[in-house]
C-alpha positions as CSV (number, residue, x, y, z in Angstrom):
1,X,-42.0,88.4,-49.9
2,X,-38.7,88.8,-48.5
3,X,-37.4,91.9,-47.9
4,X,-34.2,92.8,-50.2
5,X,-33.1,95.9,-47.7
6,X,-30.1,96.3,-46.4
7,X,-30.0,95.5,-42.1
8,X,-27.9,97.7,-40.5
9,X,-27.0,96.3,-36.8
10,X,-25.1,98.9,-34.2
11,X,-23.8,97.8,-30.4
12,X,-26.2,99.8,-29.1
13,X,-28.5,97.0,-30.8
14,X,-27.7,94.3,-28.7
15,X,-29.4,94.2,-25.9
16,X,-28.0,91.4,-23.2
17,X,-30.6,88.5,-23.2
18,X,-30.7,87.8,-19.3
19,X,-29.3,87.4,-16.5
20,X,-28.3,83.7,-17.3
21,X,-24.8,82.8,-17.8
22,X,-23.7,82.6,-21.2
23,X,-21.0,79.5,-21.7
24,X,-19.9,77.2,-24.4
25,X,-21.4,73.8,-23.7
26,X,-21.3,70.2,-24.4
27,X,-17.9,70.2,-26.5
28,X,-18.1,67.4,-28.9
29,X,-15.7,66.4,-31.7
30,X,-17.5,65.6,-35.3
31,X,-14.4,65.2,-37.7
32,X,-11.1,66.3,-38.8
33,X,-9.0,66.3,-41.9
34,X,-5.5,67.4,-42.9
35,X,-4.9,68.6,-46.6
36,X,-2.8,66.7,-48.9
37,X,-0.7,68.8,-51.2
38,X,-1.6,67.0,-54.3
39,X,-2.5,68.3,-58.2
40,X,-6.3,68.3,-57.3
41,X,-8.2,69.0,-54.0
42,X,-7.3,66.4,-51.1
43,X,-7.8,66.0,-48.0
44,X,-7.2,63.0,-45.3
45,X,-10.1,61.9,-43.3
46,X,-9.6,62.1,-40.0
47,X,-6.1,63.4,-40.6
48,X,-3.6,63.7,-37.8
49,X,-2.0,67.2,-36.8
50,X,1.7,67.5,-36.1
51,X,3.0,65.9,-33.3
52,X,4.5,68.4,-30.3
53,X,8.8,67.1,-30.3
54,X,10.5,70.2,-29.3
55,X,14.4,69.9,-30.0
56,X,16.5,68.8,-27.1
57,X,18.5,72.2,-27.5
58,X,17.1,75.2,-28.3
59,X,18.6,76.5,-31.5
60,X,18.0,80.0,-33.6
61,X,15.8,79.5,-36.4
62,X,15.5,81.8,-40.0
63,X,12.6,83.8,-40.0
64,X,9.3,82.7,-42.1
65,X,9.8,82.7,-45.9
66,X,7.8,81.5,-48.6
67,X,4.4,80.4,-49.3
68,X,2.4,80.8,-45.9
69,X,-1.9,80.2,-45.9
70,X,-4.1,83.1,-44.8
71,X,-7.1,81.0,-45.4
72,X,-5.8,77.5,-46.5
73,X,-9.2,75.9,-47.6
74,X,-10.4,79.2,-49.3
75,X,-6.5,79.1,-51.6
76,X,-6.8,75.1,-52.4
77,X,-10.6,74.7,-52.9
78,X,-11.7,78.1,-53.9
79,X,-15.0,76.7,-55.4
80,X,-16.3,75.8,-52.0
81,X,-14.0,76.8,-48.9
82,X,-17.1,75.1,-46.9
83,X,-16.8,71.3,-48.5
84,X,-14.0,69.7,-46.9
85,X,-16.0,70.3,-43.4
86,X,-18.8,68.6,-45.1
87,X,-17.5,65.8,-46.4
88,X,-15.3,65.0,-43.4
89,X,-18.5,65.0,-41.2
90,X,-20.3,62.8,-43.2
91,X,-17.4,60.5,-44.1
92,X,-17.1,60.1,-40.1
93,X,-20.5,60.1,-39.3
94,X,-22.9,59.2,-42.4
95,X,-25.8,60.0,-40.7
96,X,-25.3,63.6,-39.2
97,X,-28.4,65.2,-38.5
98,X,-27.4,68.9,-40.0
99,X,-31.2,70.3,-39.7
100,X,-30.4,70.4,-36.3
101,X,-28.0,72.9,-36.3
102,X,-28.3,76.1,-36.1
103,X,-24.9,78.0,-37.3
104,X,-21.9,76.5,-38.8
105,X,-19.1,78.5,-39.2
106,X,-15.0,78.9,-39.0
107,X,-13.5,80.4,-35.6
108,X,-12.2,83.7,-38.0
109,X,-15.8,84.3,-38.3
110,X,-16.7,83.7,-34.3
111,X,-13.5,86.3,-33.8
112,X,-14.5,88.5,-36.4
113,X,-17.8,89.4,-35.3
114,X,-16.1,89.4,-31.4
115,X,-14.0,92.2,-32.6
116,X,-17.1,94.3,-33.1
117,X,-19.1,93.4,-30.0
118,X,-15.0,94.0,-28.1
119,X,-12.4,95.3,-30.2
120,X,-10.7,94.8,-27.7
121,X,-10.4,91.0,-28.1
122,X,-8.7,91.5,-31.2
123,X,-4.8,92.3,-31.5
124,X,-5.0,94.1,-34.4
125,X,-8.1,96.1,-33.0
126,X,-11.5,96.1,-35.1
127,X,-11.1,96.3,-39.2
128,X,-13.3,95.9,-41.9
129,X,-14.2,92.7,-42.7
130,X,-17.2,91.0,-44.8
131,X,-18.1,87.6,-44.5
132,X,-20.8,85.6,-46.7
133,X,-23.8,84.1,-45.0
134,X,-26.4,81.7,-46.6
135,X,-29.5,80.1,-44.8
136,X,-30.8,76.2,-45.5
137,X,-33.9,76.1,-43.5
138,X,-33.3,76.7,-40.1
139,X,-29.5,76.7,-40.4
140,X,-27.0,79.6,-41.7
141,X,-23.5,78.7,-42.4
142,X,-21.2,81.5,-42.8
143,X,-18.2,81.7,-45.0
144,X,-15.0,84.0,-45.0
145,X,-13.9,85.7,-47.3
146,X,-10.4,87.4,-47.6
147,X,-8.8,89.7,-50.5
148,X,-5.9,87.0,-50.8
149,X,-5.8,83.0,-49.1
150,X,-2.5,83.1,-49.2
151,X,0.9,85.2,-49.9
152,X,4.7,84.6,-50.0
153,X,6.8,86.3,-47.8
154,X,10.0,87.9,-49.7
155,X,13.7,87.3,-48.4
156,X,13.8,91.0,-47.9
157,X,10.1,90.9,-45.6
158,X,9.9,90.3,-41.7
159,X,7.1,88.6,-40.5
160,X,8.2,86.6,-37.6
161,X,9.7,83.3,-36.9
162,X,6.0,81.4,-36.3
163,X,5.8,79.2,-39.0
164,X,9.6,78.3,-38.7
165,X,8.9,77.4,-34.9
166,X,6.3,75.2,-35.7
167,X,8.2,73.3,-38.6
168,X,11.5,73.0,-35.6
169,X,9.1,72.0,-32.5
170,X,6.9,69.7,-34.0
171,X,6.6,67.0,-36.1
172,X,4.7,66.1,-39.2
173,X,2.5,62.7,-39.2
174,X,1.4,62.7,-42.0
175,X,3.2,62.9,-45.6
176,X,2.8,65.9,-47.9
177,X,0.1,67.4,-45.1
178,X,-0.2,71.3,-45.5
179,X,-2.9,71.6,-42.6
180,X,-4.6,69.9,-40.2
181,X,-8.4,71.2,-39.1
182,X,-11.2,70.4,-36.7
183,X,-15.1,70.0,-36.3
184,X,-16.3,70.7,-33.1
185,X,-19.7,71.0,-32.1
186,X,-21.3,73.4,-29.1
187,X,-24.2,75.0,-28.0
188,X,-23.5,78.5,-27.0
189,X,-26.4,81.9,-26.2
190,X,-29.2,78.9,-26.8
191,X,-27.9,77.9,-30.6
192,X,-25.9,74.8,-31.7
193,X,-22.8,75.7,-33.5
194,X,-20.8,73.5,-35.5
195,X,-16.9,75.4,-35.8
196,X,-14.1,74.3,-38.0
197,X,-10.7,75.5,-36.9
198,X,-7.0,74.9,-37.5
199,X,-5.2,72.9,-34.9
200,X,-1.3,73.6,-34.7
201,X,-0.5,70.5,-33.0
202,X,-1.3,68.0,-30.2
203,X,0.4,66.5,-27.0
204,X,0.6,62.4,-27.9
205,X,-1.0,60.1,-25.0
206,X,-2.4,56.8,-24.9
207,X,-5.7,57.9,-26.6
208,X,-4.2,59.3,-29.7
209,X,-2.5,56.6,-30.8
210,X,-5.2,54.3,-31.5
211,X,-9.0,54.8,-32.6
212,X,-10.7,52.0,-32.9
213,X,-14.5,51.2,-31.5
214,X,-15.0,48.0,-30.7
215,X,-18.9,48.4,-31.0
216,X,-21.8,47.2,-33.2
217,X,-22.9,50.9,-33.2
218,X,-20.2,51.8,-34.9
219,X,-20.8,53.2,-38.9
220,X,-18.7,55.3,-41.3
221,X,-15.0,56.0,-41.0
222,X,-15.3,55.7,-36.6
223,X,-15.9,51.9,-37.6
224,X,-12.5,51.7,-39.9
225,X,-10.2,53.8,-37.9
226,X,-8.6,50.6,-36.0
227,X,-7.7,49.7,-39.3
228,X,-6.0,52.8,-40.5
229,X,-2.8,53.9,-40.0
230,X,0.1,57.1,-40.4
231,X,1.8,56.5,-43.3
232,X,5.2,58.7,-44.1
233,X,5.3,57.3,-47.7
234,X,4.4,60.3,-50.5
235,X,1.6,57.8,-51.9
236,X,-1.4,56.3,-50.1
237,X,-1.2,52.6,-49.0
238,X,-3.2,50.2,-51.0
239,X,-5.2,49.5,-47.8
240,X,-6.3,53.3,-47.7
241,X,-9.5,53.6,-49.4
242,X,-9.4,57.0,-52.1
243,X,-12.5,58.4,-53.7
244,X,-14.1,61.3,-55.1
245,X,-17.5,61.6,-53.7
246,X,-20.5,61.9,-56.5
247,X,-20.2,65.7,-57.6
248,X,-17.4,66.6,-56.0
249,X,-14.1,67.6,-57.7
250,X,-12.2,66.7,-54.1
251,X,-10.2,63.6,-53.3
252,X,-10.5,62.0,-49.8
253,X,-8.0,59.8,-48.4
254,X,-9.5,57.7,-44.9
255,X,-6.5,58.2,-43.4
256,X,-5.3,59.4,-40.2
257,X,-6.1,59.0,-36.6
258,X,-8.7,60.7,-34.0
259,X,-6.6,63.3,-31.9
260,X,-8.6,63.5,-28.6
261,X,-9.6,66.7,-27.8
262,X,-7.7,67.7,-24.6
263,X,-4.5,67.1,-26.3
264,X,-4.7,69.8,-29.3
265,X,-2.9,72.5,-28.8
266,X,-2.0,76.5,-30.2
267,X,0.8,77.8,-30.7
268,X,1.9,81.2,-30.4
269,X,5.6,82.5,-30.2
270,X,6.5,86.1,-29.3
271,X,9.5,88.2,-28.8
272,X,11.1,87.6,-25.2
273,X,10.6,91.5,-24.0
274,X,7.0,91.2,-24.9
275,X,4.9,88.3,-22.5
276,X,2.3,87.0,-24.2
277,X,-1.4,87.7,-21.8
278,X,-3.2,84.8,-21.7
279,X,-6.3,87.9,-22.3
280,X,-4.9,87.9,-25.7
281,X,-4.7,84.7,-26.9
282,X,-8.5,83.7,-24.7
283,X,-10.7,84.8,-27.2
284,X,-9.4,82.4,-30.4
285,X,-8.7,79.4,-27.7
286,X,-12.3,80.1,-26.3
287,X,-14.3,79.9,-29.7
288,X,-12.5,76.7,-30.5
289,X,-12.3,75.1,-27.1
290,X,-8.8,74.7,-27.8
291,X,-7.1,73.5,-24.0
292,X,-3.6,73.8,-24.6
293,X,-1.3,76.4,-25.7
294,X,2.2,76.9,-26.1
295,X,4.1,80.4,-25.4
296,X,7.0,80.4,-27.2
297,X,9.7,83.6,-26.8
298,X,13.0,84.0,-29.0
299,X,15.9,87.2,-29.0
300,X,16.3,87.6,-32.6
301,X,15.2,84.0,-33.7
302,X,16.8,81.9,-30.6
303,X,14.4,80.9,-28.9
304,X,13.6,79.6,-25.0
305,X,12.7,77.0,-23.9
306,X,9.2,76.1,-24.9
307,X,6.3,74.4,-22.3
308,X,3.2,73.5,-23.2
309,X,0.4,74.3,-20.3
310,X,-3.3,73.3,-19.8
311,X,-4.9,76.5,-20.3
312,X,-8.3,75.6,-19.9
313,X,-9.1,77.2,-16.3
314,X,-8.0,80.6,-17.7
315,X,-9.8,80.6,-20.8
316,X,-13.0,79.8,-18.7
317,X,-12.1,82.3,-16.1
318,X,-12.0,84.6,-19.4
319,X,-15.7,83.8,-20.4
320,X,-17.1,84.2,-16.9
321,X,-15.2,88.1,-16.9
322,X,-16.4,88.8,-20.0
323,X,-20.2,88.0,-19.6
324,X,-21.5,91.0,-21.4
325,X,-19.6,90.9,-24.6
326,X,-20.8,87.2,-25.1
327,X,-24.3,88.0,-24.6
328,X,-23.8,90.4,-26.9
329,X,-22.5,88.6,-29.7
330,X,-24.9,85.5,-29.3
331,X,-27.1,88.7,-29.9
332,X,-25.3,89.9,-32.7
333,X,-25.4,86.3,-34.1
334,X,-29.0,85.7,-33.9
335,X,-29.4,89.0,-35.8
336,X,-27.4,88.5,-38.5
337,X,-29.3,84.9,-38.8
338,X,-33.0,86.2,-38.6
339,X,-31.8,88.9,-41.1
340,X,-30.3,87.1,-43.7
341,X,-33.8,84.7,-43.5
342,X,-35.6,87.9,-43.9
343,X,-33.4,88.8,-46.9
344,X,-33.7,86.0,-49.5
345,X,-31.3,83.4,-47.5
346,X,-28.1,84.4,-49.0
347,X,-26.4,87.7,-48.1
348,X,-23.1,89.4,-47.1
349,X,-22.2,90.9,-43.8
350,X,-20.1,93.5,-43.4
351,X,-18.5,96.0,-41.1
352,X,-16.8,99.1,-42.3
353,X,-15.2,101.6,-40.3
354,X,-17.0,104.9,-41.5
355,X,-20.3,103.3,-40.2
356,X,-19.1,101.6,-37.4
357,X,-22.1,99.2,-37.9
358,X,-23.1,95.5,-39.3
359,X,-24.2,95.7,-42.3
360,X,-26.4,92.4,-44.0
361,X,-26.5,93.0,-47.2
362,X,-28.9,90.7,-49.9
363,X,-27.0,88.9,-52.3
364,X,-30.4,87.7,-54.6
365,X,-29.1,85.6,-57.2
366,X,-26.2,84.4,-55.6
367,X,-24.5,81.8,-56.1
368,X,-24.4,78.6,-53.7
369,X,-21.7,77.7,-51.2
370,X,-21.9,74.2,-51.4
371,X,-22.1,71.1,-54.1
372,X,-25.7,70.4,-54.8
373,X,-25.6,67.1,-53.1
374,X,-24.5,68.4,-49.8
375,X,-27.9,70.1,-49.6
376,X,-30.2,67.1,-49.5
377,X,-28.9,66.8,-46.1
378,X,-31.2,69.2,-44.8
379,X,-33.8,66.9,-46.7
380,X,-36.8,66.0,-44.5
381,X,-37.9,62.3,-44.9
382,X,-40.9,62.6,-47.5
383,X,-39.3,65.6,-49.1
384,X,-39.4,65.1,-52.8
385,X,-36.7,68.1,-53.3
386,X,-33.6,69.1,-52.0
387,X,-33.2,72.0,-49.2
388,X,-33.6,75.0,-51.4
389,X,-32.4,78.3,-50.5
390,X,-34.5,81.3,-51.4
391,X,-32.5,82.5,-54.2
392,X,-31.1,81.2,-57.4
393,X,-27.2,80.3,-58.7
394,X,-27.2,83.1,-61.3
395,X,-23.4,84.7,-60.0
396,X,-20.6,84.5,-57.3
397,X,-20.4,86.8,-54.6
398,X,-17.1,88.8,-55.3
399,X,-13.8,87.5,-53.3
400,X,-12.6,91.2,-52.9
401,X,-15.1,93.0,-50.3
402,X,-12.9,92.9,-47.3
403,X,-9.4,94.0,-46.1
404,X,-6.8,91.0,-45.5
405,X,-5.7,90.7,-42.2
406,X,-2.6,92.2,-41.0
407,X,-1.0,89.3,-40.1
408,X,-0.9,86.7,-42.5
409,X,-2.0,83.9,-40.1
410,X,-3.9,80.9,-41.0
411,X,-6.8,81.1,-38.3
412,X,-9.8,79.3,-38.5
């Protein structure tokens, strides 16, 4: 019977594994999409992110106003933040083998439960946070969960000039795209991850402009993507195929091109007085293998000129220094994963300040993270019955259990 306790996990828990080196390993891009604004759910399959096209001359920008996304696929698909990853995968590679995964999860999680192993690694510092966790099988995939996806930032507010930059220095590829996010796969502290994270924008080169495989082997959307192109017109070409997979309320455009991953990049802008650390910024490039990043510094809005460097030797020189906080959170993840199979395979996992410890809490009866269909994926051949998790879709695990962040940054 499982047990329906709560697990309660300190730092003084997590023992280091070994002496073995504890790296990210074989990077490999899955998918991408960018979301569509649109009256229901869309997204464009593989999607493109903005183009890097700095102005000529620097010029002072107005600080961020409006609608800004704290968790863009939580406020535009609320029913399943999970399902755009899914579909994505599977429209560019049909037949993904999921069962061998072991965690799939957003970067804010990876971050998240870095910030208790190091709090340290985090800007703000560690603060409460819950994040919902459901097991399939062998696999858990983890879901964030916020008080609020998104805000809008009054005339009268300050909260930077960040989203401005972006909107000056780069350039949009893609009509009426609100986001652009990645699948990347890894094995890290003997697991393999899949991570889905928001890509600000990407350095064009040769490789990014065109797609196409000229093999047999090809299958799914990889096989079409010679055919597909950018399209700056507010409706989809006739030639881009639309459709609304079987028990699904989302719309998926195949549209787009593949990005390669040594061109993606972050960016990151900063008053001048204040240099960015590269020690600050390692730790959300690391979990996403991001290479590239862009330091941008302004007086009062006008900013500098803005390059964009390879950071890639620095972040690694970052994981190799901080050895025992990795360990420690491959740790921390495989305990969190063997509780929440313990507990009835769906739970929440929380950190609270008065504590100061991970808390798994059982969520029995709760309700499931993705659309039914998505979980005869984890179907072995001669199983008569989807993938069932051990509990039952009775209610929703509340969207109000954890503090928003500080900064309202969309970070996945």
């Amino acid at each position: 019977m499982a047990a329906r306790t709560h697990v309660r996990i300190s730092r003084e828990d997590l023992k280091e594994l070994d002496n073995k080196v504890t790296i990210i390993e074989n990077v490999k891009h899955l998918a991408s999409y960018s979301w569509i604004e649109a009256s229901a759910p869309t997204i464009a399959v593989p999607g493109v992110p903005p183009r890097w096209s700095p102005p000529v001359v620097s010029r002072k920008l107005q600080k961020d106003s409006g609608l800004v996304y704290i968790a863009q696929n939580a406020a535009r698909h609320p029913q399943s933040p999970l399902e755009p990853l899914f579909r994505s995968l599977y429209v560019a590679s049909p037949k993904f083998d999921v069962r061998a995964v072991d965690v799939i999860t957003d970067r804010n999680n990876i971050r998240k439960l870095l910030s208790f192993v190091d709090p340290s690694s985090s800007r703000n510092g560690l603060e409460p946070f819950t994040i919902s966790v459901e097991a399939i099988d062998n696999t858990i995939i983890l879901s964030r969960i916020e008080t609020k996806t998104s805000e809008v930032i009054a005339p009268h507010e300050f909260k930077g000039f960040g989203h401005e930059f972006e909107k000056a220095y780069t350039h949009c590829q893609l009509s009426d795209s609100t986001g652009y996010h990645r699948i990347v796969s890894y094995r890290f502290g003997g697991l393999s991850f899949i991570v889905r994270h928001e890509v600000d924008g990407y350095v064009s080169s040769p490789t990014a402009t065109t797609s196409n495989r000229n093999t047999t082997e090809a299958d799914g959307l990889a096989g079409l993507l010679g055919s597909l192109s950018i399209t700056t017109t507010s409706k989809p070409s006739p030639k881009i195929r639309t459709f609304t997979p079987p028990g699904s309320k989302m719309v998926i455009r195949e549209e787009g091109i593949v990005v390669p991953l040594d061109s993606t990049l972050e960016i990151k802008t900063r008053v001048s007085h204040k240099p960015l650390n590269i020690h600050e910024i390692a730790p959300q490039l690391w979990a996403s293998q991001t290479p590239k990043l862009v330091r941008a510094y302004h007086n009062r809005g006008l900013f500098q000129k803005a390059m964009v460097e390879d950071v890639t030797k620095q972040t690694k020189a970052w994981e190799l220094a901080n050895q025992k906080h990795l360990k420690r959170l491959a740790a921390l993840i495989k305990g969190i994963s063997n509780a929440v199979k313990k507990c009835g395979g769906k739970a929440v996992v929380r950190y609270d300040e008065v504590s100061d410890k991970i808390t798994v809490v059982p969520m029995v009866g709760a309700e499931r993270m993705l659309p039914e269909d998505l979980y005869s994926k984890w179907r072995r051949p001669g199983d008569t019955a989807e993938a069932k998790p051990a509990t039952s879709p009775t209610h929703r695990v509340p969207n109000k259990t954890a503090a928003a962040p500080k900064v309202p940054r969309n970070d996945y």
